[in-house]
Every structure is written in C-alpha cells, then in structure tokens.
DRENLOSE-757349 format. One record per residue: residue number from 1; residue in three letters; chain; x, y, z of N, C-alpha, C in turn. Coordinates in steps of 0.1 Angstrom, whole numbers, plus 2048, in hexadecimal, padded with zeros to 3 digits. Atoms other than C-alpha are relative to their C-alpha. Layout:
// DRENLOSE-757349
mifi num=NUM; residuo=Ala; cadena=A; n.u=X; n.v=Y; n.w=Z; ca.u=X; ca.v=Y; ca.w=Z; c.u=X; c.v=Y; c.w=Z
...
END
This chain:
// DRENLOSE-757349
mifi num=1; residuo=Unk; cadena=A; n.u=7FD; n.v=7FA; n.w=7F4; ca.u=20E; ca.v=E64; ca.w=8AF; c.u=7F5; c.v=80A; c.w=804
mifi num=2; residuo=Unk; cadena=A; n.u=807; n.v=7F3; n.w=7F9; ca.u=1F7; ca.v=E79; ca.w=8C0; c.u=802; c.v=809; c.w=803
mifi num=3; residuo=Unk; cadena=A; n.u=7FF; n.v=7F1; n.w=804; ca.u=1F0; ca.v=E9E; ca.w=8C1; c.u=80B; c.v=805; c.w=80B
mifi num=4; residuo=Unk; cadena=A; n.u=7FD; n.v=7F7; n.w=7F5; ca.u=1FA; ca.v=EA3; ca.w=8E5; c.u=80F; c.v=7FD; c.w=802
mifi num=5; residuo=Unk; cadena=A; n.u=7F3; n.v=800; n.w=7FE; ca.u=21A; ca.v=E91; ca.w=8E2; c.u=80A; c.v=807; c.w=7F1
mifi num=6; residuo=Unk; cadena=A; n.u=7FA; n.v=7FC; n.w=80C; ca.u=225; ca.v=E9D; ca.w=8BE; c.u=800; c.v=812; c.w=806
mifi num=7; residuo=Unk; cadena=A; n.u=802; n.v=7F1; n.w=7FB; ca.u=21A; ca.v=EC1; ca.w=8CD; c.u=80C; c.v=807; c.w=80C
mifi num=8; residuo=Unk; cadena=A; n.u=7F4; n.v=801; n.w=7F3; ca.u=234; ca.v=EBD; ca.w=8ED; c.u=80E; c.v=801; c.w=7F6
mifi num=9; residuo=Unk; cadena=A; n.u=7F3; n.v=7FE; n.w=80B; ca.u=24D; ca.v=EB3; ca.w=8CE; c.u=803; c.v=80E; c.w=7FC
mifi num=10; residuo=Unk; cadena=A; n.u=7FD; n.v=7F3; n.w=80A; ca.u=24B; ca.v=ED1; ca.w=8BB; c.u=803; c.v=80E; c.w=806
mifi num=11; residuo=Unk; cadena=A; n.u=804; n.v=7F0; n.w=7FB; ca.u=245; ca.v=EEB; ca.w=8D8; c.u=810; c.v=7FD; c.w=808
mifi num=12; residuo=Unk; cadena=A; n.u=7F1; n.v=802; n.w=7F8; ca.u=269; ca.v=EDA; ca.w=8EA; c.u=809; c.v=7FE; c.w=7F6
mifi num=13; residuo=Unk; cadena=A; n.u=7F1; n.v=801; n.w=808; ca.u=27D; ca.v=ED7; ca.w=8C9; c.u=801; c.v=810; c.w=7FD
mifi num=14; residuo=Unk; cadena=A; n.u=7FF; n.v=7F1; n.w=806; ca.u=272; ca.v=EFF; ca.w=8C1; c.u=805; c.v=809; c.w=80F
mifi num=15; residuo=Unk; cadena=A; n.u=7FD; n.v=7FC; n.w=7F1; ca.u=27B; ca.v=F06; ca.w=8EA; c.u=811; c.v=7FA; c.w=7FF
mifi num=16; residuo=Unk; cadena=A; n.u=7F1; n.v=804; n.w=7FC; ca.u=29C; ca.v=EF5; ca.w=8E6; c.u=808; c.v=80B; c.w=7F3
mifi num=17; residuo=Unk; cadena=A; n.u=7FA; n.v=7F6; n.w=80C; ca.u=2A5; ca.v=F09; ca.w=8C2; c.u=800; c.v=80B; c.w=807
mifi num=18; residuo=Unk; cadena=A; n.u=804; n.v=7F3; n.w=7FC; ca.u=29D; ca.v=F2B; ca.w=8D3; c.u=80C; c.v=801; c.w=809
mifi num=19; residuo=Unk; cadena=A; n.u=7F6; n.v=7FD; n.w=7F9; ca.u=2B3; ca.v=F20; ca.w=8F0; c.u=811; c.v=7FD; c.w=7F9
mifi num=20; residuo=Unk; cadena=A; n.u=7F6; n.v=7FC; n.w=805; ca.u=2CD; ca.v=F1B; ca.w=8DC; c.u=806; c.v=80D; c.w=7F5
mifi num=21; residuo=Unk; cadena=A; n.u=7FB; n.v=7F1; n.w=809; ca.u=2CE; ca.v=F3B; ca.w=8C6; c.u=802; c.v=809; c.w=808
mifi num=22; residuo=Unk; cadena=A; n.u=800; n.v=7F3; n.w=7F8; ca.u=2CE; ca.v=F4F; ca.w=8E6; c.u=7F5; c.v=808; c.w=805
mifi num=23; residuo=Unk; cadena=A; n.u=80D; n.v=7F4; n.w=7F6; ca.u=2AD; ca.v=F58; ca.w=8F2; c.u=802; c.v=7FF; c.w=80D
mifi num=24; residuo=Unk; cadena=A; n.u=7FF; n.v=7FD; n.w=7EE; ca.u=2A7; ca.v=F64; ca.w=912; c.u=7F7; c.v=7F3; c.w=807
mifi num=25; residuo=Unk; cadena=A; n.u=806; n.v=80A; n.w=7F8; ca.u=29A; ca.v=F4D; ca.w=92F; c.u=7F3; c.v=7FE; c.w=7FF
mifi num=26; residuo=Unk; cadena=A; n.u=812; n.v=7FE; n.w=7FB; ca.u=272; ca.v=F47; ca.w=934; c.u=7FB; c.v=7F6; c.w=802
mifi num=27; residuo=Unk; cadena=A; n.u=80A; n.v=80C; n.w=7FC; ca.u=25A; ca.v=F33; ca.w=942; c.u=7F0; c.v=802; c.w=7FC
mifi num=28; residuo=Unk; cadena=A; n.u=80E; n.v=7FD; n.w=805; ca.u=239; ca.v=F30; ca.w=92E; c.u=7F7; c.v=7F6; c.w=800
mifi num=29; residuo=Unk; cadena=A; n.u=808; n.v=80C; n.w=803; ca.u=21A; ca.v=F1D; ca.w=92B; c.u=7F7; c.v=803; c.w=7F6
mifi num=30; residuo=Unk; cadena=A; n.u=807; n.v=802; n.w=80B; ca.u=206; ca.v=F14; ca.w=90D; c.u=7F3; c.v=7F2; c.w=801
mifi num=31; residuo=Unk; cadena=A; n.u=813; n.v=804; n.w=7FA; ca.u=1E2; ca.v=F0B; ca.w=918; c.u=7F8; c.v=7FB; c.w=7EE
mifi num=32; residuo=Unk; cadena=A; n.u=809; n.v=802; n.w=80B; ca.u=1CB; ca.v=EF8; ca.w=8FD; c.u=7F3; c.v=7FC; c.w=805
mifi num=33; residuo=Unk; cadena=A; n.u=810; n.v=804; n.w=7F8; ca.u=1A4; ca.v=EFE; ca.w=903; c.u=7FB; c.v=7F7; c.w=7FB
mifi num=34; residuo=Unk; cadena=A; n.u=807; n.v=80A; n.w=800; ca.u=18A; ca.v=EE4; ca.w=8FD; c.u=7FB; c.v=803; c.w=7F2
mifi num=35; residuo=Unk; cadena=A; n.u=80A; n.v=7FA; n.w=80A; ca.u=182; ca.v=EF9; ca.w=8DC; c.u=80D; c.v=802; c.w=7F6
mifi num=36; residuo=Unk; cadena=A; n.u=7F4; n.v=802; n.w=805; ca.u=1A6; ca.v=EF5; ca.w=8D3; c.u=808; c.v=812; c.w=7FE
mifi num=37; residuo=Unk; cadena=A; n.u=7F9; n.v=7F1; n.w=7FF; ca.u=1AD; ca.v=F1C; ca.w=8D8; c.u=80D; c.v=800; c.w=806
mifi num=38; residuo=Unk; cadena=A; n.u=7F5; n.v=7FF; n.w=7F9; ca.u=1D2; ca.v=F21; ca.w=8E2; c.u=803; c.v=80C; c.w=807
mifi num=39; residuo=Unk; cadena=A; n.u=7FE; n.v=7F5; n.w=7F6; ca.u=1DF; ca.v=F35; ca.w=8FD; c.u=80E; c.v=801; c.w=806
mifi num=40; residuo=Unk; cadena=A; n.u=7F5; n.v=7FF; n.w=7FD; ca.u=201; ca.v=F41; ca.w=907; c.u=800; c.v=809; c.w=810
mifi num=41; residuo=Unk; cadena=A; n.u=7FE; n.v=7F5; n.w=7F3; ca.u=20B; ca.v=F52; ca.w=92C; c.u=80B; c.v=7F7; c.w=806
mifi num=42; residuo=Unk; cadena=A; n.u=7F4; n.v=807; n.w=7F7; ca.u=228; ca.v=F52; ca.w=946; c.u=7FA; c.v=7F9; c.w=80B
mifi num=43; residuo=Unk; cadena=A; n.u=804; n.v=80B; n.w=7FB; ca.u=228; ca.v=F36; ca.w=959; c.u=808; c.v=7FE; c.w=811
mifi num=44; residuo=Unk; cadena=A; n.u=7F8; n.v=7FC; n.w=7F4; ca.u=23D; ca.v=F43; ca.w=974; c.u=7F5; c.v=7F9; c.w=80B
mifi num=45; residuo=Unk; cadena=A; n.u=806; n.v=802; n.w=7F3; ca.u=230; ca.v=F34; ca.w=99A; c.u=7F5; c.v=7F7; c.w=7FE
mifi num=46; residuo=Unk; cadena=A; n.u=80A; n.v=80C; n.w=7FD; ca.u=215; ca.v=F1D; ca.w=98C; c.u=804; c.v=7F1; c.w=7FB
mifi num=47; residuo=Unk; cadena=A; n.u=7FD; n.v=80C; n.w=803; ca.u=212; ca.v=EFA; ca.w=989; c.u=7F9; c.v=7FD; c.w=7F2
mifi num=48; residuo=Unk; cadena=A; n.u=809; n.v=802; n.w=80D; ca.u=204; ca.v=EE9; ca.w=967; c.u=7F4; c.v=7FE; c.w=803
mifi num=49; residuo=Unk; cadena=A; n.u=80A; n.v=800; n.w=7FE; ca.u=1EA; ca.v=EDC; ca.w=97B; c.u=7F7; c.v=809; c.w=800
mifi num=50; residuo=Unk; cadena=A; n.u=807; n.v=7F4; n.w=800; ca.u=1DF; ca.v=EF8; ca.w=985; c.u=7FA; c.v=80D; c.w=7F7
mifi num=51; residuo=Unk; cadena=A; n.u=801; n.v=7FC; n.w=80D; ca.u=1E5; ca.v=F08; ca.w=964; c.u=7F1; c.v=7FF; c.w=7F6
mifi num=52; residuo=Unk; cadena=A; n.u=810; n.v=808; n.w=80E; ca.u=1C8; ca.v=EEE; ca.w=954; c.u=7F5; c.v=805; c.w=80B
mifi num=53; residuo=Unk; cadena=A; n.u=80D; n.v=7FF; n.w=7F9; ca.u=1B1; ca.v=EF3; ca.w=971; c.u=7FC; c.v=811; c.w=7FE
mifi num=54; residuo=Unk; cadena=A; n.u=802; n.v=7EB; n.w=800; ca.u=1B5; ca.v=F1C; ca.w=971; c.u=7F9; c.v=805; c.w=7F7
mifi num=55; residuo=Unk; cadena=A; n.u=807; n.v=7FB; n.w=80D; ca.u=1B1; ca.v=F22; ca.w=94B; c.u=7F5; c.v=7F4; c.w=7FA
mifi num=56; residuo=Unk; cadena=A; n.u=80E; n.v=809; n.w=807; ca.u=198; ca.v=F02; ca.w=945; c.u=808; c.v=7FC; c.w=7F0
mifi num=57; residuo=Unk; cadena=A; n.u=7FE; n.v=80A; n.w=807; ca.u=1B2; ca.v=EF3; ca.w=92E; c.u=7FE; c.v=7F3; c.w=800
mifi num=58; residuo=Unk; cadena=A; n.u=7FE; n.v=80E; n.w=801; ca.u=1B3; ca.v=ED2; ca.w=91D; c.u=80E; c.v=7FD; c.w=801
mifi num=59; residuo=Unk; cadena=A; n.u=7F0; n.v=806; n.w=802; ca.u=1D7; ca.v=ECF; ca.w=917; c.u=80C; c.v=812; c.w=807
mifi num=60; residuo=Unk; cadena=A; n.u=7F2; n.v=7F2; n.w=7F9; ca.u=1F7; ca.v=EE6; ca.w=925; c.u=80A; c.v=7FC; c.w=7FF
mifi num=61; residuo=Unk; cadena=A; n.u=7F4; n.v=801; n.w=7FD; ca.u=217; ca.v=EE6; ca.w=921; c.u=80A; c.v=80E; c.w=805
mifi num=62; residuo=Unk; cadena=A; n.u=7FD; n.v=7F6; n.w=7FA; ca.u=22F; ca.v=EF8; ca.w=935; c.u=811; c.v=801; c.w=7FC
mifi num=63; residuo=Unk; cadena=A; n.u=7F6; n.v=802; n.w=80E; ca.u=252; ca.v=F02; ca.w=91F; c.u=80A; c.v=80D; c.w=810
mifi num=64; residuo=Unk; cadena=A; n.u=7FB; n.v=7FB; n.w=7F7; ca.u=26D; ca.v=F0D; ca.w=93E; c.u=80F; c.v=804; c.w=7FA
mifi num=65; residuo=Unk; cadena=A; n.u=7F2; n.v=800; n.w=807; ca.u=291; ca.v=F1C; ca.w=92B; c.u=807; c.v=80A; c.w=809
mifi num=66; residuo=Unk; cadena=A; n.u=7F8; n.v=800; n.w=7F4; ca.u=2AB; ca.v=F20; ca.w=943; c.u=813; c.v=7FE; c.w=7FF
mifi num=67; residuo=Unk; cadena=A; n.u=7EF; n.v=806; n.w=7FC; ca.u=2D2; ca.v=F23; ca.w=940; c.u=7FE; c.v=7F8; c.w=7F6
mifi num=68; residuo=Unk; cadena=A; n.u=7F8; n.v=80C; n.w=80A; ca.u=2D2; ca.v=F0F; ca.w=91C; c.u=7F8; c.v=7F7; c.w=809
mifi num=69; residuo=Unk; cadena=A; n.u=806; n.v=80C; n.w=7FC; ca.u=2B8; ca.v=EF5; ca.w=930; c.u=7F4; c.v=801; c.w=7F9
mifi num=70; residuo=Unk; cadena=A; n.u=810; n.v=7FF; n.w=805; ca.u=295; ca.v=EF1; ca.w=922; c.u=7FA; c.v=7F7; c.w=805
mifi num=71; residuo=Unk; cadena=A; n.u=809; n.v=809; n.w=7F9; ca.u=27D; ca.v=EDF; ca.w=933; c.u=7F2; c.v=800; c.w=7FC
mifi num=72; residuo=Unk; cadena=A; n.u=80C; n.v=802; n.w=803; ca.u=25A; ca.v=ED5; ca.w=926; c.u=7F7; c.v=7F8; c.w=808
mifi num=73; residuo=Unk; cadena=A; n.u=80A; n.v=80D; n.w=7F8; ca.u=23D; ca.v=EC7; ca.w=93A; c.u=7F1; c.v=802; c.w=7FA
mifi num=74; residuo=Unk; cadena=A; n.u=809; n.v=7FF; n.w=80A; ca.u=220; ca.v=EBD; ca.w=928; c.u=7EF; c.v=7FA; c.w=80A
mifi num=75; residuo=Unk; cadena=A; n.u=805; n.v=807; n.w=7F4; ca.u=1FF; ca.v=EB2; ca.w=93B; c.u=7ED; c.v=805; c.w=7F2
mifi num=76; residuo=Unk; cadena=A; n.u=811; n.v=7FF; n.w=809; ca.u=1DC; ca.v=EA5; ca.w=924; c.u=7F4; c.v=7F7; c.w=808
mifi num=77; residuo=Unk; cadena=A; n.u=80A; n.v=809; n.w=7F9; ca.u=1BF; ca.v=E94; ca.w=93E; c.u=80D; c.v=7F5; c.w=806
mifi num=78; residuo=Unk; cadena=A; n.u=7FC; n.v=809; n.w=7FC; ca.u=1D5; ca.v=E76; ca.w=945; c.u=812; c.v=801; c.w=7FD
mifi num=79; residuo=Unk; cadena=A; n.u=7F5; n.v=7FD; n.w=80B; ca.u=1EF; ca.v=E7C; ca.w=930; c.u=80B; c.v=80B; c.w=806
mifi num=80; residuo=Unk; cadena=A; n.u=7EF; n.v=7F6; n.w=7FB; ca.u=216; ca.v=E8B; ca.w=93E; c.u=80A; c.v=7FE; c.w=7F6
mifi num=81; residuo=Unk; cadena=A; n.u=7F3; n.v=805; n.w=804; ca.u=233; ca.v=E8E; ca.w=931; c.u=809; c.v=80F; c.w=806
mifi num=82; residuo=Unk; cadena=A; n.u=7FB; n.v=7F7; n.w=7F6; ca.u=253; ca.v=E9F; ca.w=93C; c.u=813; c.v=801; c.w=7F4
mifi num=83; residuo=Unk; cadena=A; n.u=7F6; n.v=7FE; n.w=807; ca.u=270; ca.v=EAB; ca.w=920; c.u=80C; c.v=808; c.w=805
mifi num=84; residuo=Unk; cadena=A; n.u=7F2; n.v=7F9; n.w=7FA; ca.u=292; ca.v=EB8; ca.w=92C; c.u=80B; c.v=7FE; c.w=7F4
mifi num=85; residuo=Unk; cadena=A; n.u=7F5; n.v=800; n.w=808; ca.u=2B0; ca.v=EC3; ca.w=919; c.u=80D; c.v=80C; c.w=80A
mifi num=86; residuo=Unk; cadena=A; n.u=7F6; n.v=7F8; n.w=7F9; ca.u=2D4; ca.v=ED0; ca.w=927; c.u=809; c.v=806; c.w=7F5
mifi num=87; residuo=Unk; cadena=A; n.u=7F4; n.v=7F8; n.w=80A; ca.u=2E8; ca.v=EEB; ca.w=919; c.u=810; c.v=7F8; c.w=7FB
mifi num=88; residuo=Unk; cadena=A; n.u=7FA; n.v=80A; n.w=809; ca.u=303; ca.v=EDF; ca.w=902; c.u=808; c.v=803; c.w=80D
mifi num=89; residuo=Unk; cadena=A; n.u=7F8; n.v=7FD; n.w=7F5; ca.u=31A; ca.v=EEF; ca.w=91F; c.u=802; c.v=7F1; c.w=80B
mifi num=90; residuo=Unk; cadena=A; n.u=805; n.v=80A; n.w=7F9; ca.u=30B; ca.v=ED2; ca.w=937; c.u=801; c.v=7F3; c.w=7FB
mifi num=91; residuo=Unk; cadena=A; n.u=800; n.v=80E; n.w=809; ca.u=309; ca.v=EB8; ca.w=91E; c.u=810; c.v=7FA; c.w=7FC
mifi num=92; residuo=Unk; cadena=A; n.u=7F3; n.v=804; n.w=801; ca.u=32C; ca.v=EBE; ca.w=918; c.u=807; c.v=7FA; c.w=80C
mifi num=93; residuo=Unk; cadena=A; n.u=7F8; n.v=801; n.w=7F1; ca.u=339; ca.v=EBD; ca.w=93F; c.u=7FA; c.v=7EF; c.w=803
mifi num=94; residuo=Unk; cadena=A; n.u=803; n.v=814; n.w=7FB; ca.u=326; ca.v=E9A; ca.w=945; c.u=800; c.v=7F8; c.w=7F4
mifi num=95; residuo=Unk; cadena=A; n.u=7F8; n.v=80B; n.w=807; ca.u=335; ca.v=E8B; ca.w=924; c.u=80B; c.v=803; c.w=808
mifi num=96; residuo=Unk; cadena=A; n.u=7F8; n.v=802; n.w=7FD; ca.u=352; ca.v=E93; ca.w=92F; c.u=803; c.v=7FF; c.w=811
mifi num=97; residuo=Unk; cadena=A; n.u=7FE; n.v=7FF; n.w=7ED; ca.u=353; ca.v=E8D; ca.w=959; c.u=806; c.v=7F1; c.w=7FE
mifi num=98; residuo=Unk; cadena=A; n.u=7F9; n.v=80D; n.w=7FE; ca.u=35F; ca.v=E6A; ca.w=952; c.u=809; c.v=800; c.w=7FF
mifi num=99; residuo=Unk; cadena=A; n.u=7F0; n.v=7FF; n.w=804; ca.u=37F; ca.v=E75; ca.w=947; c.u=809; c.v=80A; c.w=809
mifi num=100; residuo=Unk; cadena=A; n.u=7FA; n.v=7FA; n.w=7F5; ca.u=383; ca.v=E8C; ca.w=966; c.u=803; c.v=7F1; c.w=80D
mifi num=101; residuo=Unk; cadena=A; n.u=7FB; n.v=80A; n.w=7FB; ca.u=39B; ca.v=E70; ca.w=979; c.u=806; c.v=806; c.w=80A
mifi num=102; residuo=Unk; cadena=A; n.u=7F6; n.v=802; n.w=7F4; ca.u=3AC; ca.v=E72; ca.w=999; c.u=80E; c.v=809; c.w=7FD
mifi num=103; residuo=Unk; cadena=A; n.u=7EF; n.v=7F8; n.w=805; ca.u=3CF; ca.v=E88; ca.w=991; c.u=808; c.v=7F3; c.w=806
mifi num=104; residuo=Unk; cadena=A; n.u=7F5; n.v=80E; n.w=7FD; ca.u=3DF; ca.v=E64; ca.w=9A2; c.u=801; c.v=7FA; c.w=7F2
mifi num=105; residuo=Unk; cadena=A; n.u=801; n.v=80C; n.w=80D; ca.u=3D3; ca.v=E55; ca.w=985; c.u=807; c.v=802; c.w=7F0
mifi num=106; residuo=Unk; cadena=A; n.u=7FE; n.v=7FC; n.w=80D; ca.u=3DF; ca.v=E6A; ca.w=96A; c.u=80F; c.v=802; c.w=804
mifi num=107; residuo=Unk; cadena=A; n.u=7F1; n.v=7F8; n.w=7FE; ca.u=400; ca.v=E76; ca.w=97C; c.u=802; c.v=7F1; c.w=7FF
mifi num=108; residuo=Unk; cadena=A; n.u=7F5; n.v=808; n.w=7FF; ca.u=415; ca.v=E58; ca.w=976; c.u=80B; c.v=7FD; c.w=80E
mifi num=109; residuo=Unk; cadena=A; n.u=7F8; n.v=801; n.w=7F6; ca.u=42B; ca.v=E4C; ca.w=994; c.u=810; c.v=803; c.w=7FE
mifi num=110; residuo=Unk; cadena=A; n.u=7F1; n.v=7F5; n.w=803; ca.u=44E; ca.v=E5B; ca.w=994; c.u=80B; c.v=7EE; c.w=7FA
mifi num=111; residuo=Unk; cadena=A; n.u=7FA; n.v=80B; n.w=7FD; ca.u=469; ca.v=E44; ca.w=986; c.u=809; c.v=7F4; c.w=805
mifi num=112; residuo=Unk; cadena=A; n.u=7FB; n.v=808; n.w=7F6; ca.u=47A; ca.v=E39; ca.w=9A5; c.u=7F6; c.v=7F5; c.w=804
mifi num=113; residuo=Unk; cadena=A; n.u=80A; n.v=80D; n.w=7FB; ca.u=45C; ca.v=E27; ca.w=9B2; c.u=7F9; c.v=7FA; c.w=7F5
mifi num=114; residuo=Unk; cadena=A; n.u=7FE; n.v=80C; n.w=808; ca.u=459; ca.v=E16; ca.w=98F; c.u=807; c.v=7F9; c.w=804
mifi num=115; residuo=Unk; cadena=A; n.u=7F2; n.v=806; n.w=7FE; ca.u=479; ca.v=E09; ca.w=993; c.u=7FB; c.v=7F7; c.w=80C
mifi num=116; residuo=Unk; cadena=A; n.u=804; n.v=809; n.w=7F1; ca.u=46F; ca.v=DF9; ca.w=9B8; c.u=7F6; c.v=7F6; c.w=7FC
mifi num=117; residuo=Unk; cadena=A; n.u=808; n.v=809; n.w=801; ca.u=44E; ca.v=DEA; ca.w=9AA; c.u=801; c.v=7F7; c.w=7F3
mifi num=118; residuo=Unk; cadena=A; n.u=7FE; n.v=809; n.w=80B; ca.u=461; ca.v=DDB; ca.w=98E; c.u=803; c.v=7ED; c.w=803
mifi num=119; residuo=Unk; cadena=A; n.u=7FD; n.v=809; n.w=7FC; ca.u=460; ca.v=DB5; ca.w=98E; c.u=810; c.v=7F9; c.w=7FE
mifi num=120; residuo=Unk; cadena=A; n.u=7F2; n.v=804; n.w=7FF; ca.u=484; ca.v=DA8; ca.w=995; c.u=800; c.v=7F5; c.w=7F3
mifi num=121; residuo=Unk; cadena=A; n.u=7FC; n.v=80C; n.w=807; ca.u=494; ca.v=D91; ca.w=97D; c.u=803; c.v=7F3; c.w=806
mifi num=122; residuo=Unk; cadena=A; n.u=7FB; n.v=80C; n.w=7FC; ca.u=498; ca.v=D71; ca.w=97C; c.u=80A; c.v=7FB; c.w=803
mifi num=123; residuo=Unk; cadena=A; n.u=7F3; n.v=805; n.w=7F9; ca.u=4AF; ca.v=D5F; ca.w=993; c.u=807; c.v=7FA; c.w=7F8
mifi num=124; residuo=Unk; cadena=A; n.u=7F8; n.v=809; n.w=809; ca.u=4C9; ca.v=D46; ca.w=986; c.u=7F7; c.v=7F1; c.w=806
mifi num=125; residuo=Unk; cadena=A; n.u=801; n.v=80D; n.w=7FB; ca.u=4B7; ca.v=D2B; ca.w=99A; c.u=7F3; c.v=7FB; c.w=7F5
mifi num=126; residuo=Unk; cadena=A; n.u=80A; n.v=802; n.w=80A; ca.u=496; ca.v=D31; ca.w=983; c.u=806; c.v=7FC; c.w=7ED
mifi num=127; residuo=Unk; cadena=A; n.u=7F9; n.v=804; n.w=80A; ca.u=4AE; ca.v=D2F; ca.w=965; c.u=802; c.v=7F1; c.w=7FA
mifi num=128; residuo=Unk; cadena=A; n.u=7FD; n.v=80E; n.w=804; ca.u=4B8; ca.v=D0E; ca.w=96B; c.u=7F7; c.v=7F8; c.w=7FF
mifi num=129; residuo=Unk; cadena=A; n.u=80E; n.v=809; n.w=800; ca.u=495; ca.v=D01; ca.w=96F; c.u=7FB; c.v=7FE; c.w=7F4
mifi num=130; residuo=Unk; cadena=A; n.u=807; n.v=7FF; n.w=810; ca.u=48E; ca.v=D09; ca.w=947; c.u=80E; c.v=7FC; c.w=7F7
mifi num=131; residuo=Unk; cadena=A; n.u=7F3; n.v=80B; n.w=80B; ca.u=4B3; ca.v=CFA; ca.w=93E; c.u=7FF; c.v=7F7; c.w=802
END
C-alpha cells in the first residue's frame, strides 16, 4: 500500500478515536513538503487545493471533526481520496429507520373489523361437493 493512502488510514483512524473520547471539534490540515517536512494549521475557509498550492505541498490532508462526524480528504498530485465516518448516534438512527413503520401498520385493526374480514364458512352446498 502506498504512503499516501496508508497515511489517510492512520491520520482518519487516530481523527475518529479522538472523536470518540470526546475531543473538541476542528478542522485541520496536515501539509507534506517535497522534503517530507510536516506541517499542521487550521484549515478553516480553505480548500485543499488551495492548501497544496499556498504552502508548496506535495501531499495534504484535511481532518474535519464535527458532532461525532470526522471527515478526511486526502489530495497527492493525482491522487484523492475522501473518508467519512458518522457518530455512533447517526449510525444508530439509520440502522434503525427501517423499523420506524407507519403506526397503521403496527396498530393492529380493532376486533370488530376482524370479524367482518373473516372468511365465512363453508356452505352446506360446498359440503356436499367433497361427500
């Protein structure tokens, strides 16, 4: 695997631990120069693009933690990528939205109008058809 994607790995599994212990929000970027010097700063209002062209990086990634969300975007010459994760809160609500049903569907019909859509018994005429 390659640096730049094993690098996105490690910098979005240690962005997702953090948001779950409770750190505070932030939006940072982590610039890598041509000499491999690393560089950290807020990343508030710019783009990555802009990021690589400003500081004369080779590689950037930009690490956004948000409400239990973390979002990573990674960007090397040609090379994108785009990591997202949803707080367990979130993750929980869209496992479970399939099981938010209709209240028709759960309430049961009363059981008078069972009774009505019950199929009637058989006559005496269908009786004598199987004697």
């Amino acid at each position: 695997m390659r640096a730049f994607w094993r690098d996105a790995e490690n910098i979005f599994e240690t962005a997702s631990q953090a948001a779950q212990s409770g750190s505070p929000d932030c939006d940072w970027a982590i610039l890598i120069g041509p000499q491999g010097g690393i560089q950290m700063l807020e990343a508030t209002g710019w783009a990555l693009p802009s990021l690589l062209a400003y500081q004369g990086a080779e590689t950037a990634y930009r690490v956004t933690r948000e409400g239990g969300h973390v979002r990573l975007e990674g960007r090397h010459g040609a090379e994108t990528c785009l990591l997202r994760s949803e707080s367990p809160a979130a993750t929980a609500r869209q496992l479970l939205a399939p099981l938010s049903l209709p209240p028709a569907i759960w309430n049961p019909p009363s059981p008078a109008l069972l009774a009505e859509q019950a199929p009637a018994w058989p006559t005496k005429e269908l009786w004598k058809m199987f004697a």
